[in-house]
N, C-alpha and C positions, 0 to 999 in steps of 0.2 A: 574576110570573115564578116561573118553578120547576123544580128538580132531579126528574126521573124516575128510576125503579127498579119494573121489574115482575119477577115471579118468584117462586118460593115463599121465605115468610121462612125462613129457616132455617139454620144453624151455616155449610154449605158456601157459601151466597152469601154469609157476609159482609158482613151488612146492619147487625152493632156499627158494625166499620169507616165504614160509611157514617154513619151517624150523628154517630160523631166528627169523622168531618171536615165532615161539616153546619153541627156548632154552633159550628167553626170559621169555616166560609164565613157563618154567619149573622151573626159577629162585625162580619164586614167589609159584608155587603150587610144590609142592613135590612130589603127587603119581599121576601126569595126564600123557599122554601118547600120543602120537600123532601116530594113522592108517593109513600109506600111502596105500590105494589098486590102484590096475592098473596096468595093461602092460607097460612094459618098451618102452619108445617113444625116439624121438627124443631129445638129453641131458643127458640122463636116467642118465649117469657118472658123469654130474656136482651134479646133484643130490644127488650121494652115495659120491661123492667124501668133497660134504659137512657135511653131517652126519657123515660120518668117522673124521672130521676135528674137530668134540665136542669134550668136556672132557667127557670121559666114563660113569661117572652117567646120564648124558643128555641123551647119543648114545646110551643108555640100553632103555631109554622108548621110542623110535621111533621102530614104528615095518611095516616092511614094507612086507605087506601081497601080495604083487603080485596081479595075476589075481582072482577074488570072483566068483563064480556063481550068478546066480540073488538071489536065497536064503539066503547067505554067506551077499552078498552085504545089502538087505533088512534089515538082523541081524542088522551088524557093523552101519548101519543107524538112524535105532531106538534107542538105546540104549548110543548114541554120546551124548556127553556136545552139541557141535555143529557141525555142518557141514559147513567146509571152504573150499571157492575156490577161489581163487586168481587170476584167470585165465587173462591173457592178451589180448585174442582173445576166443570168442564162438562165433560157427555159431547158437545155440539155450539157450544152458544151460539146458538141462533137468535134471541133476544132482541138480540144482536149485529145482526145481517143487518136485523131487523125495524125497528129504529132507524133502520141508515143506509138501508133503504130508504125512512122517513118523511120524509127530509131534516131527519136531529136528530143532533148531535155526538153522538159515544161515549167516553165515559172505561170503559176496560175493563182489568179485572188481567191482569197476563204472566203468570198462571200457566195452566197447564193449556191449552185447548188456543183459546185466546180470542186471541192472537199469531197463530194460524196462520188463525183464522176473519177476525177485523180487518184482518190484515196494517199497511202502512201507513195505514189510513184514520180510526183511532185514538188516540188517546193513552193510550197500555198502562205502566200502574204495577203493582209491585212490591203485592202485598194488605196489606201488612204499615201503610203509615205516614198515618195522618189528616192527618198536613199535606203531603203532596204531593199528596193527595187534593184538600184544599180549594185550594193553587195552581190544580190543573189545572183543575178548576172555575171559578173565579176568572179564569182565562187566558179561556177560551172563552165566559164573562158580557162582560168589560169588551173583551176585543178580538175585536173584532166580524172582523176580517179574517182570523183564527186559524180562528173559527165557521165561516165561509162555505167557506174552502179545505176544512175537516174533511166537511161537508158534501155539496161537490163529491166527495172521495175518496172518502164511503161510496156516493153514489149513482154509481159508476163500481164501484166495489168490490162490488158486488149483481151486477151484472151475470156475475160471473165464478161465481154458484149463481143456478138455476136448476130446475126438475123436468123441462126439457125435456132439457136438462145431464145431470142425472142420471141421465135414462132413455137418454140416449144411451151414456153410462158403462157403467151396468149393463146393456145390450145388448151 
């Protein structure tokens, strides 16, 4: 089992944050794993340079896959406890959308404009605190019933973007 994160690493997503609250959730679950994928961004070093900074049981189950194809990516999506993104700034979030369209929980930060892309289909925290970070993680691992409702809302919540949507809009 394992926490998903795709996107470029870098300061505005917020991938420290993830991490602390990682080695929080690792505290508590034993064999989960946390996927960083993406290209290295701006930061990329405070990033590794926190990971390096775990006690080695924790720094063994962060795996950080680099660049995915869309294929790669698609995989690592589906098959995620959840899909978090903590991101400080999005111009859209379609990493957002591309989650609930997999049938994979989202833990997504209320900042910026990831509220208005989620809506209800979410669990939208504040970027700031690693342990409510690893709650809501935590919530959507052991209750499975939390999962599946989250689930249900994002693949209802897809629905509402579209490019047929869009082209209809912008006509």
């Amino acid at each position: 089992p394992y926490i998903f994160f795709i996107g470029r690493v870098e300061v505005r997503k917020n991938v420290t944050l993830l991490v602390d609250a990682f080695a929080l959730l690792a505290k508590e679950i034993k064999n989960i794993q946390l996927v960083i994928a993406g290209k290295p961004g701006h930061g990329y070093e405070l990033v590794t340079k926190k990971i390096d900074a775990l006690p080695e049981p924790i720094r063994q189950r962060i795996v950080m896959a680099g660049y995915l194809s869309t294929e790669d990516g698609a995989h690592y999506m589906r098959h995620a406890e959840a899909f978090v993104f903590p991101s400080l700034y999005e111009g859209f979030g379609l990493p957002v959308l591309e989650a609930m369209a997999s049938n994979t929980p989202v833990i997504a930060s209320s900042a910026s404009c990831l509220p208005e892309v989620a809506g209800k289909a979410a669990i939208l925290l504040p970027p700031q605190n690693a342990l409510s970070w690893a709650a809501a993680m935590s919530r959507v691992i052991h209750q499975k019933d939390v999962a599946s409702k989250m689930r249900a809302a994002g693949l209802e919540r897809v629905k509402d973007y579209s490019w047929v949507i869009a082209a209809k809009e912008t006509l």
